[in-house]
C-alpha positions in Angstrom: 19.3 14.7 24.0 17.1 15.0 21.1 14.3 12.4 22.4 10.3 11.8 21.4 7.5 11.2 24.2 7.8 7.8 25.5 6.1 5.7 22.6 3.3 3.0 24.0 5.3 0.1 22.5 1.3 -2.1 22.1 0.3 1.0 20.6 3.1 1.1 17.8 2.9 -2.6 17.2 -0.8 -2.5 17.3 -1.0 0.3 14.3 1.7 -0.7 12.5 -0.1 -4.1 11.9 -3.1 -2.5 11.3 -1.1 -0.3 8.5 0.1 -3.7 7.0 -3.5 -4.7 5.8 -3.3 -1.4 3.1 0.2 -0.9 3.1 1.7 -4.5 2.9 5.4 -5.1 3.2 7.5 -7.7 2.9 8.4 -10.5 6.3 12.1 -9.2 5.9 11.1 -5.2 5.9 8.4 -6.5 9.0 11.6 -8.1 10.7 13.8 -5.1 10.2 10.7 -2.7 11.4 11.0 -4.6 14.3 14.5 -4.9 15.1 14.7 -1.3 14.7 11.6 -0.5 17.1 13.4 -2.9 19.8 16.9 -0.8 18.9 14.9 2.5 19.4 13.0 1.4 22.8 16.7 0.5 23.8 17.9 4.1 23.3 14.6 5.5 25.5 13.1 6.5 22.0 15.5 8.8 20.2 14.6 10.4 18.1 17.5 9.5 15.6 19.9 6.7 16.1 22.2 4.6 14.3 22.5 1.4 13.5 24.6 -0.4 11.5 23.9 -2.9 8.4 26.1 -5.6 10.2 24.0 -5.5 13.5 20.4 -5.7 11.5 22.1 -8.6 9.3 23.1 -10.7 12.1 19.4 -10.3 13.7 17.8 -11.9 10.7 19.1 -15.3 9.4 20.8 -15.3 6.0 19.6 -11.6 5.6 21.9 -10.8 2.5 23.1 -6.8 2.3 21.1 -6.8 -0.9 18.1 -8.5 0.4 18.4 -5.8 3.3 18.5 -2.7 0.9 15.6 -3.8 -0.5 13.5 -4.6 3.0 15.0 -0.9 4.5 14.1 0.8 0.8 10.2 -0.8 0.9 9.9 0.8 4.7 11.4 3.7 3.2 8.9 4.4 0.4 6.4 3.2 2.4 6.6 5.7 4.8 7.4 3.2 7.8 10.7 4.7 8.4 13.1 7.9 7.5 16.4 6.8 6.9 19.8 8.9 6.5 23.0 7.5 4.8 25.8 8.2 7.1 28.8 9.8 5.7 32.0 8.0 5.6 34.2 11.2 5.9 35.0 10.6 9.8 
């Protein structure tokens, strides 16, 4: 399995606020970051995993797929997260 060191959850939380006060994001990206850092800790911190733009939606009230794209693109060019469009070719 293709796994990191176990991340200190308080840690990750702790710096990632601390990264908001120069790097500030919007609540929906913050609420995605933090779906996705609950997914991860789920998978015992994989390095790469998947999750789909259905299960993210249905975390976040009346999360539009546009308002999404937007939220994951700011954590993108922000540097919060690395994201890979999966191919539909399966």
């Amino acid at each position: 399995m293709n796994r990191k060191d176990k991340i200190d959850l308080e840690k990750q939380l702790s710096e990632f606020y601390s990264t908001l006060d120069y790097k500030p994001i919007s609540s929906n990206a913050i609420s995605i970051y933090l779906i996705l850092l609950e997914i991860n800790r789920k998978t015992d911190w994989l390095c790469e995993f998947k999750v789909t733009n259905t299960i993210l939606m249905s975390k976040i009230k009346n999360l539009s797929i546009s308002a999404l794209q937007r939220a994951r693109n700011e954590l993108i060019n922000n540097q919060y997260i690395l994201y890979k469009k999966r191919s539909k070719s399966k």
